[in-house]
KEZAGU-742088 format. One line per 3 residues: number of its first residue (from 1); their letters; for each residue x, y, z of N, C-alpha, C. Coordinates in nm, 3 decimals, m for minus. Example, Ala and Ser with C-alpha at 12.3 -4.5 7.8 and 13.67 -1.06 7.14 Angstrom:
2
1	AS	1.319/m0.569/0.780/1.230/m0.450/0.780/1.320/m0.330/0.780 | 1.285/m0.225/0.708/1.367/m0.106/0.714/1.290/0.003/0.787;
END
This chain:
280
1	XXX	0.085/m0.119/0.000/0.000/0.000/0.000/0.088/0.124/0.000 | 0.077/0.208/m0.102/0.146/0.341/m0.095/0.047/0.474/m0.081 | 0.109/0.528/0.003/0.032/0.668/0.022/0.055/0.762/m0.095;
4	XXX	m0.042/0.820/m0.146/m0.045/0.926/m0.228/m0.051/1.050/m0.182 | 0.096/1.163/m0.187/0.090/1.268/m0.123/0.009/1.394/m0.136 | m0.138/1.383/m0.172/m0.180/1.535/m0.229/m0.337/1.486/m0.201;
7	XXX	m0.357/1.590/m0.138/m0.531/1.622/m0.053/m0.610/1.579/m0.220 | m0.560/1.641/m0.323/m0.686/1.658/m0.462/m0.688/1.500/m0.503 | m0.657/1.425/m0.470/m0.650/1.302/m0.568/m0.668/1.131/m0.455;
10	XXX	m0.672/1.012/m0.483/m0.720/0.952/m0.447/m0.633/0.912/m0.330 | m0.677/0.894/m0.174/m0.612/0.890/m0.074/m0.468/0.793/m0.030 | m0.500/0.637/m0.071/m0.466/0.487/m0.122/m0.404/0.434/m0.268;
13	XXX	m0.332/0.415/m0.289/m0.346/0.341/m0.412/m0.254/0.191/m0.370 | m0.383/0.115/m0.369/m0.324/m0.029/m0.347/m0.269/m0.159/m0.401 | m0.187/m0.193/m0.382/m0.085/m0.312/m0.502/m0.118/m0.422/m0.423;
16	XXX	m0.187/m0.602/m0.491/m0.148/m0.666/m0.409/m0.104/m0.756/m0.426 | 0.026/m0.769/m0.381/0.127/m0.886/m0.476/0.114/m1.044/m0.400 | 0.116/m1.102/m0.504/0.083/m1.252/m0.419/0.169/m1.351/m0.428;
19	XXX	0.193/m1.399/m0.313/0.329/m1.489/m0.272/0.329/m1.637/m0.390 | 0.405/m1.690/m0.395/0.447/m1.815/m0.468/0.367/m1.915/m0.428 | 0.306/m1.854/m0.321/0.206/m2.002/m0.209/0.042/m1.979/m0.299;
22	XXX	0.058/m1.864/m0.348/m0.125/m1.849/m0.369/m0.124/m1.901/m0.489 | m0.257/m1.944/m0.536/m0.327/m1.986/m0.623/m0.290/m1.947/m0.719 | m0.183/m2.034/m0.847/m0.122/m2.013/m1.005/m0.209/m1.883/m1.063;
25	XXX	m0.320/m1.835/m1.068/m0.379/m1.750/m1.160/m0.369/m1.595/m1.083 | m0.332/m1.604/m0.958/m0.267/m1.471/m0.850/m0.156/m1.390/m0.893 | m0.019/m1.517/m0.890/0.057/m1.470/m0.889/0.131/m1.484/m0.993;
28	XXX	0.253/m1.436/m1.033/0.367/m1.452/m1.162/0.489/m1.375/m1.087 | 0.556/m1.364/m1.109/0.720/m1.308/m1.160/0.756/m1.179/m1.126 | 0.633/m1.118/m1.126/0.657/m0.980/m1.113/0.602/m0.988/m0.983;
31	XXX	0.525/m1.034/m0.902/0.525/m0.993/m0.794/0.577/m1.083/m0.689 | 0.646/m1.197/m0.716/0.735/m1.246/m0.643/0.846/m1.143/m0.632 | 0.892/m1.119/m0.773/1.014/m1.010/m0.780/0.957/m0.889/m0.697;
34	XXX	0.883/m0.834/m0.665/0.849/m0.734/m0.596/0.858/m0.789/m0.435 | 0.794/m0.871/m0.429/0.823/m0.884/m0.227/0.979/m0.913/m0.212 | 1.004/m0.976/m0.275/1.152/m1.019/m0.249/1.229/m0.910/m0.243;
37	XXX	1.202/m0.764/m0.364/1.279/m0.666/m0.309/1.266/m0.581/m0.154 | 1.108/m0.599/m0.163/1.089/m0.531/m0.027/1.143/m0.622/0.092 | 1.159/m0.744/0.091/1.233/m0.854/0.205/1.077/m0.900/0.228;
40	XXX	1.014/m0.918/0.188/0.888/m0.979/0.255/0.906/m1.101/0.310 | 0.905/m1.111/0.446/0.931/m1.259/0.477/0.777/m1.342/0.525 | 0.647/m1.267/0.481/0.553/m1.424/0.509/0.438/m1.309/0.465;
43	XXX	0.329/m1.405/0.491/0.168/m1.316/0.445/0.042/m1.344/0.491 | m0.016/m1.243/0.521/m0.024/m1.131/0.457/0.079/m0.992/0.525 | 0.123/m0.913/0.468/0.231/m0.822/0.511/0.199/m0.673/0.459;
46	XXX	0.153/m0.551/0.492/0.111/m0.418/0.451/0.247/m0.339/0.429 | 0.277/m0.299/0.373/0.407/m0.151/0.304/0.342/m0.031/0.304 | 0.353/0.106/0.417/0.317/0.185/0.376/0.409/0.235/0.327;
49	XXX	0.391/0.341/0.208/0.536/0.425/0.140/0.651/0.311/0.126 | 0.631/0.183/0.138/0.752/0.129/0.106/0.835/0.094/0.236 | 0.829/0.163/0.313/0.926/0.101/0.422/0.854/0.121/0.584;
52	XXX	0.704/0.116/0.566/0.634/0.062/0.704/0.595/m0.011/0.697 | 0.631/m0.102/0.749/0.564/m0.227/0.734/0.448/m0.264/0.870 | 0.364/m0.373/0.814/0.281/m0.419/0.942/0.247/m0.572/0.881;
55	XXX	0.255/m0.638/0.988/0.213/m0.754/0.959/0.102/m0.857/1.026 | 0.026/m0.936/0.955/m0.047/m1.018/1.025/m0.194/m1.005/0.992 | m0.164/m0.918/0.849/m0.330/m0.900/0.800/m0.414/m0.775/0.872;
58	XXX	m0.612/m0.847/0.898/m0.664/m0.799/1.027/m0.691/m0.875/1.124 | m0.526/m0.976/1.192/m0.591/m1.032/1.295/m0.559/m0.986/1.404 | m0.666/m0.941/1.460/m0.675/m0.834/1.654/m0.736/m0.698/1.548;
61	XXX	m0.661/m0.604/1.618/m0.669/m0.438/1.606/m0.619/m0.427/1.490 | m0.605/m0.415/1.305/m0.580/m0.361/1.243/m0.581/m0.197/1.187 | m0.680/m0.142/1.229/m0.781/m0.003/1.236/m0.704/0.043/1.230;
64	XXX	m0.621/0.074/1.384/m0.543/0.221/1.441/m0.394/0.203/1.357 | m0.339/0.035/1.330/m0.186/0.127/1.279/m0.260/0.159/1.127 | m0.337/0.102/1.096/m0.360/0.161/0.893/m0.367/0.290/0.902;
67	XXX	m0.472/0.345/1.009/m0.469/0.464/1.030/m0.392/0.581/1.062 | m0.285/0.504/1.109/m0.206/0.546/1.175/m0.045/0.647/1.088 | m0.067/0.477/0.976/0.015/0.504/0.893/m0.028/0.615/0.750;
70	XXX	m0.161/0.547/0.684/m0.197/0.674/0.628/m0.208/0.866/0.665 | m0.200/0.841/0.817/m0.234/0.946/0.868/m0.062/1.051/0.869 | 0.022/0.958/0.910/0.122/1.029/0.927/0.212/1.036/0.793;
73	XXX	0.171/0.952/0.674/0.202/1.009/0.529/0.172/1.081/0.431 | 0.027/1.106/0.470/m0.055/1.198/0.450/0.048/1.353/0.472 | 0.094/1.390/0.586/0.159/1.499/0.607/0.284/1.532/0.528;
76	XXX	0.345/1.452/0.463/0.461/1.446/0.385/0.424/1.523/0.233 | 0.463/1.648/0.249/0.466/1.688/0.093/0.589/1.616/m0.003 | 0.515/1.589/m0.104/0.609/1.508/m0.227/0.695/1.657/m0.328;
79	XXX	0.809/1.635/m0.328/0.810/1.718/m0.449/0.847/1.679/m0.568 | 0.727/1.581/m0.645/0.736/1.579/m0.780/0.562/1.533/m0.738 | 0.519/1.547/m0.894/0.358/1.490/m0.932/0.410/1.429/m1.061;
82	XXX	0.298/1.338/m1.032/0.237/1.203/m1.172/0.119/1.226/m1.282 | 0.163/1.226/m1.343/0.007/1.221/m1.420/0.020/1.071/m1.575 | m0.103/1.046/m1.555/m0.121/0.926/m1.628/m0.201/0.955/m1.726;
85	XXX	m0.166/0.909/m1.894/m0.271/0.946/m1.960/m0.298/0.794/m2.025 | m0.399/0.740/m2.044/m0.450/0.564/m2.154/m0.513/0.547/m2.249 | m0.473/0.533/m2.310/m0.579/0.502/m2.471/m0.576/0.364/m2.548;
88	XXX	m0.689/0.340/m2.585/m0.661/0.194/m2.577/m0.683/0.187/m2.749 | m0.615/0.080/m2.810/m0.526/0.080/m2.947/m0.653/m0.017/m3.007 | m0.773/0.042/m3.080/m0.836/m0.007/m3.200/m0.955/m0.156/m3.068;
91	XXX	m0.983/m0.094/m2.951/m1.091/m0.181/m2.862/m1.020/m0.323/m2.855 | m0.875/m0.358/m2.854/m0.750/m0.505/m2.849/m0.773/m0.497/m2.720 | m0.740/m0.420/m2.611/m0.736/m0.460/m2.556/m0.550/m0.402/m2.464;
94	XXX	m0.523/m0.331/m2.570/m0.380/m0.311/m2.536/m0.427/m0.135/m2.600 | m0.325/m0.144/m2.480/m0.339/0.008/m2.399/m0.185/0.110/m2.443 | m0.180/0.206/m2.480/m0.064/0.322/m2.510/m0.099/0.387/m2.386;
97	XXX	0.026/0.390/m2.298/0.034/0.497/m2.147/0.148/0.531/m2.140 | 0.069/0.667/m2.101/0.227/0.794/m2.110/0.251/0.851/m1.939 | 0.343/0.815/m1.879/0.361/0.870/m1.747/0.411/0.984/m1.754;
100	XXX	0.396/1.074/m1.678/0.462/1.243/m1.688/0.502/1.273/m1.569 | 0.646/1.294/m1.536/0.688/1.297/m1.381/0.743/1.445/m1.364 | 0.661/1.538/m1.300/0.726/1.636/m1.325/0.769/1.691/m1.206;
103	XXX	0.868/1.771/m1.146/0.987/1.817/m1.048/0.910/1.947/m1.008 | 0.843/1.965/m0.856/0.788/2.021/m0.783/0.893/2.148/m0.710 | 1.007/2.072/m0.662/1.109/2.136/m0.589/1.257/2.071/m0.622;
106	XXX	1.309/2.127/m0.556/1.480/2.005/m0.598/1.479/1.890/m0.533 | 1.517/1.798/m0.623/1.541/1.679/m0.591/1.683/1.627/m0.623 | 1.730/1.644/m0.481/1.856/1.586/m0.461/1.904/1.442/m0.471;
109	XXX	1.854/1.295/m0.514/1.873/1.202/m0.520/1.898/1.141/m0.659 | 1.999/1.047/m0.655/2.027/0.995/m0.779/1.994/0.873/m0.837 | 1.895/0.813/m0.716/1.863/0.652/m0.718/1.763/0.605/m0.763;
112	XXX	1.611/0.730/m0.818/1.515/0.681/m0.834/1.462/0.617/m0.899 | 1.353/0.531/m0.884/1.293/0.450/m0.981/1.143/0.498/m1.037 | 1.124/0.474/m1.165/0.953/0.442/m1.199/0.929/0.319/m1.191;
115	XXX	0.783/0.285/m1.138/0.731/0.129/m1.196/0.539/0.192/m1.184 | 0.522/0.133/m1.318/0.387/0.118/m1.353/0.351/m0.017/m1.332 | 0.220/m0.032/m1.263/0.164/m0.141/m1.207/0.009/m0.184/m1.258;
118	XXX	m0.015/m0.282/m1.390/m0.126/m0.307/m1.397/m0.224/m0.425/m1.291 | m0.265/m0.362/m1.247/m0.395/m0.442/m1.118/m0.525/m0.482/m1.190 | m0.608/m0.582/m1.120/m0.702/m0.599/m1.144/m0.815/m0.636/m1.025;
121	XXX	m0.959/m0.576/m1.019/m0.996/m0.576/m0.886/m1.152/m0.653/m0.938 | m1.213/m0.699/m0.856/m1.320/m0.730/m0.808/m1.288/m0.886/m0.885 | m1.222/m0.919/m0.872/m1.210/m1.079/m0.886/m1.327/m1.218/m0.839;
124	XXX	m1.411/m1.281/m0.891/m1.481/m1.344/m0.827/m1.407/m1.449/m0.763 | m1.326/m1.420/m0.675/m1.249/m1.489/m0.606/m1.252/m1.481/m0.412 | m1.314/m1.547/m0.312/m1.345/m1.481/m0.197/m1.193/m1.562/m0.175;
127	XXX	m1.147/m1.411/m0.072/m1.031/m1.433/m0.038/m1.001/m1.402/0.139 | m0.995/m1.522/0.228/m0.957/m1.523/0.365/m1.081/m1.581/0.421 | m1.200/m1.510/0.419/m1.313/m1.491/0.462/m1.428/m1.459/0.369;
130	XXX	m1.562/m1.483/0.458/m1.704/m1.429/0.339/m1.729/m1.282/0.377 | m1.632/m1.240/0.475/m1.634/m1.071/0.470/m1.573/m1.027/0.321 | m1.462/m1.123/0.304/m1.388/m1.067/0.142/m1.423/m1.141/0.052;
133	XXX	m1.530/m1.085/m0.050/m1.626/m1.196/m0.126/m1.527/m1.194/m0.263 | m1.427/m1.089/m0.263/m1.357/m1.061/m0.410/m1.200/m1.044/m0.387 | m1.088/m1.054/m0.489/m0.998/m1.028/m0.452/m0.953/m0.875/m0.566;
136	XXX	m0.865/m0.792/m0.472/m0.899/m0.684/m0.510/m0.739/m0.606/m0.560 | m0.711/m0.558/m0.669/m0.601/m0.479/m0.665/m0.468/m0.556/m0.723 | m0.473/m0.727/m0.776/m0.463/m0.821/m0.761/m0.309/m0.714/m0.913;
139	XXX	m0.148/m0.763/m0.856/m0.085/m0.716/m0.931/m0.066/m0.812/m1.080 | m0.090/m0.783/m1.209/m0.107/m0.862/m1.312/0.052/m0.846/m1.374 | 0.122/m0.715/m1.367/0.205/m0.707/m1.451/0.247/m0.569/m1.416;
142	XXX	0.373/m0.608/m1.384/0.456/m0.421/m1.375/0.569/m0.437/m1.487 | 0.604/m0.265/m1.521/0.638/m0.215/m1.632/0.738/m0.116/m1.583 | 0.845/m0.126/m1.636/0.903/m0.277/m1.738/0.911/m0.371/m1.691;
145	XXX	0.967/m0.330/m1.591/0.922/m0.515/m1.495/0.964/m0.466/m1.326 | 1.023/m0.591/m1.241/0.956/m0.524/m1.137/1.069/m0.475/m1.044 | 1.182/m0.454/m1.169/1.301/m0.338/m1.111/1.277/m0.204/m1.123;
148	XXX	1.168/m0.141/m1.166/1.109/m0.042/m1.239/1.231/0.002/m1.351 | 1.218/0.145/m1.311/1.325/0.205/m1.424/1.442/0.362/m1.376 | 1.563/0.313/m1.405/1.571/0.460/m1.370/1.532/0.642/m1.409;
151	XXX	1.497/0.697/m1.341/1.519/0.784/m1.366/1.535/0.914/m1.339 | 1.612/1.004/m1.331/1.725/1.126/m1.347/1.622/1.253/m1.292 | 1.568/1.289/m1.184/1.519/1.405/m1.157/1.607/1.525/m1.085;
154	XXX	1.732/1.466/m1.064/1.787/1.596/m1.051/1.868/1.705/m1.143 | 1.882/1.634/m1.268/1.893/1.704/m1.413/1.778/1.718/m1.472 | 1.623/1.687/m1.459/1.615/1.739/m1.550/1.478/1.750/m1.424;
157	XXX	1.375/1.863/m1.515/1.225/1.925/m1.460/1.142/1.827/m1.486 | 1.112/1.728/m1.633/0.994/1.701/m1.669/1.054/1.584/m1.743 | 0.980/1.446/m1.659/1.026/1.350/m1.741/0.899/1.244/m1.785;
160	XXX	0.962/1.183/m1.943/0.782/1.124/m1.990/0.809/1.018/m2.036 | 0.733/0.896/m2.028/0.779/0.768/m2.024/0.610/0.740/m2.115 | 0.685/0.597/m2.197/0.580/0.558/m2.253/0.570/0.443/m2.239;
163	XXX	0.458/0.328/m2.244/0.478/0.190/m2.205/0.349/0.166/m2.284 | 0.362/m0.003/m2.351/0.210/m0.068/m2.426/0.176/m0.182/m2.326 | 0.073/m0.150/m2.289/m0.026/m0.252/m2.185/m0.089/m0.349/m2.247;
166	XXX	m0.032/m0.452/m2.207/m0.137/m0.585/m2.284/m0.239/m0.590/m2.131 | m0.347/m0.559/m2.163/m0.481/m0.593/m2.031/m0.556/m0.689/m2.170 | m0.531/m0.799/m2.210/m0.594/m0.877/m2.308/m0.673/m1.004/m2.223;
169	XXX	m0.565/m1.029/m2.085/m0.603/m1.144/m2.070/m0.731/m1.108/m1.940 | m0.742/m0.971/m1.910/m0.847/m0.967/m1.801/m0.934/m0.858/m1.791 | m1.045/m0.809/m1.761/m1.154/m0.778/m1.755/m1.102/m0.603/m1.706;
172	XXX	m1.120/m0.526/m1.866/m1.030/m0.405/m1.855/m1.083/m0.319/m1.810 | m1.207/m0.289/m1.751/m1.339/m0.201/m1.680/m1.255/m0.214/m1.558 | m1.220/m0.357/m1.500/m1.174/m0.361/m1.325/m1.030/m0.347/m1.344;
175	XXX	m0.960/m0.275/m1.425/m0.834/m0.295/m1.418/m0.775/m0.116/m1.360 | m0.645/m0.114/m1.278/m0.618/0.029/m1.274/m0.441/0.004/m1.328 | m0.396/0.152/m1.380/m0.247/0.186/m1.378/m0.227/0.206/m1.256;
178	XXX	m0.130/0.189/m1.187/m0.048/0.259/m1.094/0.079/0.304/m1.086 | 0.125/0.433/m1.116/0.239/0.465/m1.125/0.299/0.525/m0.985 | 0.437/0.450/m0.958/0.483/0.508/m0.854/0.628/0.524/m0.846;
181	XXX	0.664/0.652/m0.787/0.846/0.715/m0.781/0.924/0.657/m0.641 | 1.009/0.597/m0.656/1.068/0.545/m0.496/1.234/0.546/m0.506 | 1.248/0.537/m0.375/1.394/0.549/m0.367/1.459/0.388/m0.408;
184	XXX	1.551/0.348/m0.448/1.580/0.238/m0.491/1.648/0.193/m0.389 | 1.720/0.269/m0.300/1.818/0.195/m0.184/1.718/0.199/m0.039 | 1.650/0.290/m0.013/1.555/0.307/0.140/1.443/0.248/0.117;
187	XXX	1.380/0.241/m0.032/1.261/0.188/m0.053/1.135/0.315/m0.097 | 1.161/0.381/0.007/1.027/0.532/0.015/0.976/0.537/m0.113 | 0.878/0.551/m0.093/0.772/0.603/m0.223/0.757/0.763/m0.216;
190	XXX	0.816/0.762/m0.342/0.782/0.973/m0.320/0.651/1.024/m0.398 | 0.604/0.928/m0.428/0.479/0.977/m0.530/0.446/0.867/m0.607 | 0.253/0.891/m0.593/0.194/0.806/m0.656/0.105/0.842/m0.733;
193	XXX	m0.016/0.761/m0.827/m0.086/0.814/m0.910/m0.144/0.691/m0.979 | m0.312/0.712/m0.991/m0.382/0.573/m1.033/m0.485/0.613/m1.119 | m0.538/0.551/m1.210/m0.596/0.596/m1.309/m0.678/0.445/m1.366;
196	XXX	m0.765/0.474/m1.394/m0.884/0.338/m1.400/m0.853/0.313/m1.578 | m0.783/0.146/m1.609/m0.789/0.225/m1.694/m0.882/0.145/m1.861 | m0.985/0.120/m1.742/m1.144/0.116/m1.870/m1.157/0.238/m1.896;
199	XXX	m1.159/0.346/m1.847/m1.216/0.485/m1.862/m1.112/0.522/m1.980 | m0.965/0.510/m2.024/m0.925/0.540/m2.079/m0.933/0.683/m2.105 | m0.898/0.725/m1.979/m0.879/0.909/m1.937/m0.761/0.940/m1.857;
202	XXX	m0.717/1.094/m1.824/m0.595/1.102/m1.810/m0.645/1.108/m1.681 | m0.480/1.077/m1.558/m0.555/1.089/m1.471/m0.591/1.193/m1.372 | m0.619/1.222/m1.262/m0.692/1.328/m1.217/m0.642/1.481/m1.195;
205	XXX	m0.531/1.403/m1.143/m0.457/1.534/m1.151/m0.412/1.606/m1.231 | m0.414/1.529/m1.356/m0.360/1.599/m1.483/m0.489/1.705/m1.557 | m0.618/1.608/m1.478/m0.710/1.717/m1.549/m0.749/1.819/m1.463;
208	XXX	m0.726/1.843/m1.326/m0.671/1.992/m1.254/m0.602/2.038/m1.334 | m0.485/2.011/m1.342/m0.341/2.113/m1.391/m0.353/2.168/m1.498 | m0.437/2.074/m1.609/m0.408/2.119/m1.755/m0.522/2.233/m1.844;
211	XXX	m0.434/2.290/m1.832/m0.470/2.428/m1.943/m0.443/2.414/m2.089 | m0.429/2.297/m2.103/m0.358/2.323/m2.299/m0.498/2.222/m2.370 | m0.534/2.355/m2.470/m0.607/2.239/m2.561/m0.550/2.251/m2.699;
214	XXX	m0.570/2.157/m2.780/m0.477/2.131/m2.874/m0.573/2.062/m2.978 | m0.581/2.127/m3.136/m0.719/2.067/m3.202/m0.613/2.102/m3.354 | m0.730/2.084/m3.448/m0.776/1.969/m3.427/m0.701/1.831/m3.389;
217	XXX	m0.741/1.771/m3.387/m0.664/1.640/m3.312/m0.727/1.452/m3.339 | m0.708/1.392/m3.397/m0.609/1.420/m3.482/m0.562/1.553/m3.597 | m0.461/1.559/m3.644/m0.394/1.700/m3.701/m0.347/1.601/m3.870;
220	XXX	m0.363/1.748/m3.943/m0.340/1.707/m4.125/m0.168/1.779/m4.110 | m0.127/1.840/m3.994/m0.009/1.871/m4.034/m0.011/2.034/m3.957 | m0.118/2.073/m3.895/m0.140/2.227/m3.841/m0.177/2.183/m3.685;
223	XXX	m0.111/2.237/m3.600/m0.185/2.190/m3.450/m0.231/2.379/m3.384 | m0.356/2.380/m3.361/m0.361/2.497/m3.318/m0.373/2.516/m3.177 | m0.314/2.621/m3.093/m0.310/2.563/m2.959/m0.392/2.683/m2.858;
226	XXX	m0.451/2.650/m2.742/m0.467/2.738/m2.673/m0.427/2.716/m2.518 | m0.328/2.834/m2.527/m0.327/2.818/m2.381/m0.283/2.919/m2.303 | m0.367/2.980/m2.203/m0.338/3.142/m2.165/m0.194/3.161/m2.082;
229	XXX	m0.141/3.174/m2.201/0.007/3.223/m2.140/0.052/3.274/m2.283 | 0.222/3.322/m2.234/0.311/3.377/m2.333/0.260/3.298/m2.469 | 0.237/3.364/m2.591/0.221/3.278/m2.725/0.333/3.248/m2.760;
232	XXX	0.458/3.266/m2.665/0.571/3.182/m2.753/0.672/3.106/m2.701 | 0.539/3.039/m2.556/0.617/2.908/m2.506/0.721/2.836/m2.585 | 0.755/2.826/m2.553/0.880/2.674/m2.567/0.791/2.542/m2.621;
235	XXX	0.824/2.440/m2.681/0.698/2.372/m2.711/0.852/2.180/m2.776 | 0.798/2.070/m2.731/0.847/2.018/m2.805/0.747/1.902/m2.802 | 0.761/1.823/m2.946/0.704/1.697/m3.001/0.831/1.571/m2.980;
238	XXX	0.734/1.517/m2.928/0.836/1.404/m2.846/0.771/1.224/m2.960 | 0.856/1.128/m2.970/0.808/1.019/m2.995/0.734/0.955/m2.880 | 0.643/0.815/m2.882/0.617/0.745/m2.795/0.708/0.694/m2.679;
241	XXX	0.869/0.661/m2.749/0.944/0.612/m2.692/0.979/0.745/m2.606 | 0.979/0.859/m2.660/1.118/0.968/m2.570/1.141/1.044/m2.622 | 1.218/1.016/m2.773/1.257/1.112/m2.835/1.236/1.222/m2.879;
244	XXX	1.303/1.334/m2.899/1.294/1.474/m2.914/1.286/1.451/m3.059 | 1.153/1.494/m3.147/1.179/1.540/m3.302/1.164/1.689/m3.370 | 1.104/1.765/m3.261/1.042/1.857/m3.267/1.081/1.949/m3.170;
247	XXX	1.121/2.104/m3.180/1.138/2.156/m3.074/1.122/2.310/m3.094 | 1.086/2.404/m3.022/1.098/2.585/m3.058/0.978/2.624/m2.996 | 0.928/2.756/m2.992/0.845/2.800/m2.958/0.765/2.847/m3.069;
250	XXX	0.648/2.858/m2.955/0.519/2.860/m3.031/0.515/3.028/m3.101 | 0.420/3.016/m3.216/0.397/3.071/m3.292/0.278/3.122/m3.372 | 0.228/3.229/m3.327/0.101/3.227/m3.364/m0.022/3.141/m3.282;
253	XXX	m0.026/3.077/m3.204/m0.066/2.982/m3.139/m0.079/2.867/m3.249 | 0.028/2.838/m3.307/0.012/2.704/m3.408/0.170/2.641/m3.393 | 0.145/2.524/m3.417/0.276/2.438/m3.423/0.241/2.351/m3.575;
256	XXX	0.350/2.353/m3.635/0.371/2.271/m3.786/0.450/2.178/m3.760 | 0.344/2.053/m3.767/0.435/1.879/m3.746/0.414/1.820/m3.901 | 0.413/1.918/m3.987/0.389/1.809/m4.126/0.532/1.770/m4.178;
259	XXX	0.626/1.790/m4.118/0.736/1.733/m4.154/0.744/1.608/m4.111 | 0.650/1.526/m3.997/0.643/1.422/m3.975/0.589/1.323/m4.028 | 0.626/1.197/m3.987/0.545/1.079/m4.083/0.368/1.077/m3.992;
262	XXX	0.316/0.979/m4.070/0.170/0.977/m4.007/0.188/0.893/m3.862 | 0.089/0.934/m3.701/0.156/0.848/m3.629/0.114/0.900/m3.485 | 0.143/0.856/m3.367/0.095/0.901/m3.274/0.253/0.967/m3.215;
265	XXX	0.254/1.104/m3.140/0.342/1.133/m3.073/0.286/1.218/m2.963 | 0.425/1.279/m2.881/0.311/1.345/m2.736/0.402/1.493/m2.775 | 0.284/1.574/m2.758/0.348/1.759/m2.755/0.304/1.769/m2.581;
268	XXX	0.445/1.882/m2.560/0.468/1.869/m2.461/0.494/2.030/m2.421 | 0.470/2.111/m2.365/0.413/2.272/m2.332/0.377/2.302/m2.231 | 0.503/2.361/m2.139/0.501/2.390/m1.992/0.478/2.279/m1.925;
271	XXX	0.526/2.161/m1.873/0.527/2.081/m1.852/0.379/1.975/m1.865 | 0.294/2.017/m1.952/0.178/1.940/m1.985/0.206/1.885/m2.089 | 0.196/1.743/m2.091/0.165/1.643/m2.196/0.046/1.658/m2.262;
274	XXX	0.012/1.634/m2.413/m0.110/1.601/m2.480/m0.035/1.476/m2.582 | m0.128/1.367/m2.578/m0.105/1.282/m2.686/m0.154/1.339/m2.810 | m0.087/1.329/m2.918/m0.111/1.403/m3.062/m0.109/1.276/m3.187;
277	XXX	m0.217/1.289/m3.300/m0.225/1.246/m3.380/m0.220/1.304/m3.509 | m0.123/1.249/m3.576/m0.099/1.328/m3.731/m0.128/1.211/m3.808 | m0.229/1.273/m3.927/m0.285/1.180/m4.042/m0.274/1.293/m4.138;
280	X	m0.232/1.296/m4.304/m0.227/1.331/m4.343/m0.227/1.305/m4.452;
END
C-alpha cells in the first residue's frame, strides 16, 4: 500500500502482490520479484510508502496502525507529481500509457525509480473470509518489470515515459495503472498516481493542472493551440518512446508537425503532456 501525497487526488493506491504459495492464476514473476525486493518474509504483510511495514493481515486491532500510517504520510509533501494518460489501441485490448513525472522542488537524489503497475480488482475470487467476497487490486504485470526504471530528476524538470499494456487477458473495466516514484536503496515512495484504466482518461490530476487544448486532433499537419500564457512558449514533439523530433516555440498559437510521418506522438508545453495524432 502506498500513500499518495496530495489532498486533490485519491487517498490509497493499493498493489497486491501474491506470494508463490497463492493460487497459479494470482501470482507470476513480477510480484514475487516485488516482495523479495521489499524482504517480505511471510503473508499477509502491509508496506506503507515502502518502508512501514505491518504484519499479520486484520488479525486483533488492524484499524489504528492503517490509520495510523496513512495518517502520518498523509503529512509528507512530495516534491514531484504524476500524471497518467491511456488510450486503448483499435478496442484489443492493449493500452498506449504515457507517465509524466514532473519536479515540484529540488530533488537531490540519484537513485530513483519508476514502476507502472497493472492491477485488477473485483475478482470473483473470496479471499480469507465471506467478509472478502472478491480479490482486489490483484498485481497482473509491472512495467518494465519489477526493477522499475531509472530515472534522473535531478537534471532534468519534466520526465515522460511511454509503455504498451497488454490488459488482453483480463476484464479491462476492473483494471487500474499505478504509477509510482521510490527510492531504490531506502525503498520510500515519493509519489503516486492511479488511473482506472477502462475509462481510458488522463488521470486526475492531470485534469486539474491542464490548461492546454490542442485541435484539431487528430492533425493534417497544423496543431492549433490554446493556452493562456506567453504565445511563444517553448513547445516540443516528443516520440512514444522519448525522443525529441520537434522543438521551438510557439507561434502564432500554431505548431507545424507536417514534416512528420503519419503516427501518434506526445506535444509537450510547460510541462503538460497532450497525446497528438498526425494523419495526413
Amino acid at each position: 500500500m502506498t500513500q499518495i501525497h496530495d489532498d486533490n487526488i485519491l487517498p490509497v493506491a493499493i498493489i497486491e502482490h501474491h506470494t508463490s504459495s497463492s493460487e497459479p492464476e494470482f501470482t507470476n514473476s513480477y510480484a514475487q520479484g516485488r516482495l523479495a525486493y521489499l524482504s517480505s518474509t511471510g503473508a499477509p504483510q502491509t508496506y506503507f510508502d515502502g518502508i512501514n511495514m505491518i504484519s499479520g493481515g486484520c488479525a486483533g486491532d488492524c484499524n489504528t496502525p492503517y490509520k495510523t500510517n496513512i495518517s502520518n504520510a498523509a503529512t509528507i509533501k512530495s516534491p514531484i507529481r504524476i500524471g497518467i494518460e491511456s488510450s486503448e489501441i483499435d478496442s484489443s485490448g492493449v493500452f498506449d500509457a504515457i507517465v509524466t513525472i514532473n519536479k515540484l522542488e529540488t530533488v537531490s537524489k540519484n537513485n530513483l525509480k519508476l514502476a507502472l503497475v497493472l492491477t485488477e480488482s473485483n475478482i470473483d475470487e473470496p479471499w480469507g473470509s465471506p467478509e472478502q467476497p472478491s480479490s482486489e487490486f490483484v498485481d497482473r504485470r509491472i512495467y518494465p518489470n519489477e526493477n522499475g526504471q531509472v530515472i534522473d530528476l535531478e537534471n532534468n524538470s519534466s520526465i515522460v515515459k511511454s509503455f504498451s499494456i497488454d490488459a488482453t487477458a483480463y476484464a479491462k473495466e476492473n483494471c487500474d495503472l499505478i504509477a509510482f516514484v521510490y527510492d531504490n536503496e531506502t525503498k520510500e515512495v515519493y509519489q503516486t498516481q492511479m488511473v482506472n484504466l477502462g475509462q481510458t482518461a488522463t488521470s486526475l490530476k492531470e485534469v486539474i493542472t491542464s490548461d492546454l487544448i490542442v485541435y484539431p486532433n487528430p492533425s493534417k499537419g497544423i496543431l492549433n493551440i490554446n493556452l493562456p500564457v506567453e504565445n511563444n512558449d517553448k513547445f516540443q514533439i516528443k516520440s512514444l518512446a522519448g525522443k525529441t523530433l520537434i522543438e521551438g516555440h510557439i507561434n502564432n498559437n500554431t505548431i507545424d508537425i507536417s514534416v512528420l510521418r503519419n503516427g501518434y506522438y506526445l506535444l509537450i508545453v510547460n510541462n503538460t503532456v497532450k497525446k497528438i495524432t498526425l494523419i495526413k
